[in-house]
N, C-alpha and C positions, 0 to 999 in steps of 0.2 A: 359744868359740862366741858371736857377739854374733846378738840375737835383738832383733828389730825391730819395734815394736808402730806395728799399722795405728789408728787411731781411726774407726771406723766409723757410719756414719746410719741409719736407717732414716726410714721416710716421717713417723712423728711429729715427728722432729728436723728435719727439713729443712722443717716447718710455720714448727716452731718459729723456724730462721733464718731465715724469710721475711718475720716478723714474727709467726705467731701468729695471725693475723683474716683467714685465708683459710680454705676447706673443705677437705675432706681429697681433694674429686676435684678438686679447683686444683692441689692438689698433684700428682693422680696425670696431669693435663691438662700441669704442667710437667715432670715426670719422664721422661713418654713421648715429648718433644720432641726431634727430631733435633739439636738443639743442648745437650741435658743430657748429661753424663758418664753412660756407660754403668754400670751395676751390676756390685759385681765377683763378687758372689755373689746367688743367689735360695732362700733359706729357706723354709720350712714358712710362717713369719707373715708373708711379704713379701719384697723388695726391700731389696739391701741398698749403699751406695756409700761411698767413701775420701771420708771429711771432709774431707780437703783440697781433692780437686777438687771437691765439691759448695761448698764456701765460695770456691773459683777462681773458679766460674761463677756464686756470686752475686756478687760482687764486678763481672764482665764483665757481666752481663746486669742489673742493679739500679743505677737511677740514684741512689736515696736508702736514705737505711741503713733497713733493716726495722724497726727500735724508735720512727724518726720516724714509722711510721703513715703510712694517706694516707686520705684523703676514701671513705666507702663510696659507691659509686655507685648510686642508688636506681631501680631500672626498676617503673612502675607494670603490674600484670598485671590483666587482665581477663578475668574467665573467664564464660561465658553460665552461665545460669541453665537445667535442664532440665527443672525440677520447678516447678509452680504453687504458689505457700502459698495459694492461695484453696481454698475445701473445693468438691469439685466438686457439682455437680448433678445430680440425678437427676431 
């Protein structure tokens, strides 16, 4: 009987080939893309995929290797203020 070992991701490993300096709903924002290999099982702590095809599809979908890093993109947020710090009057 020959017996065939799958190597399997889960959503931290698949950070991890991504490079690592993405958030974990990047990850779950790539995961859920019509174009990510489907999971081949879903467990109690997650989603689970065949490292292979998950390292297929970075390979097809990643122009540069995930360890060269890329530029973080900085978007400025402005949030209003709702609260006075002046002490009110009476």
């Amino acid at each position: 009987m020959t017996s065939e070992r799958i190597r399997i991701v889960g959503a931290h490993e698949i950070r991890v080939r991504l490079g690592g300096k993405i958030s974990r709903q990047r990850v779950y924002q790539i995961t859920g893309s019509s174009t990510f290999p489907k999971p081949i099982a879903t467990l109690e702590q997650g989603k689970i995929w065949a490292a292979e095809d998950v390292e297929t599809w970075i390979r097809e979908h990643r122009s540069e290797p995930a360890a060269a890093g890329r530029p973080k993109t900085v978007r400025a947020q402005t949030r209003q203020c709702t609260t006075s710090l002046q002490p009110k009057r009476r």
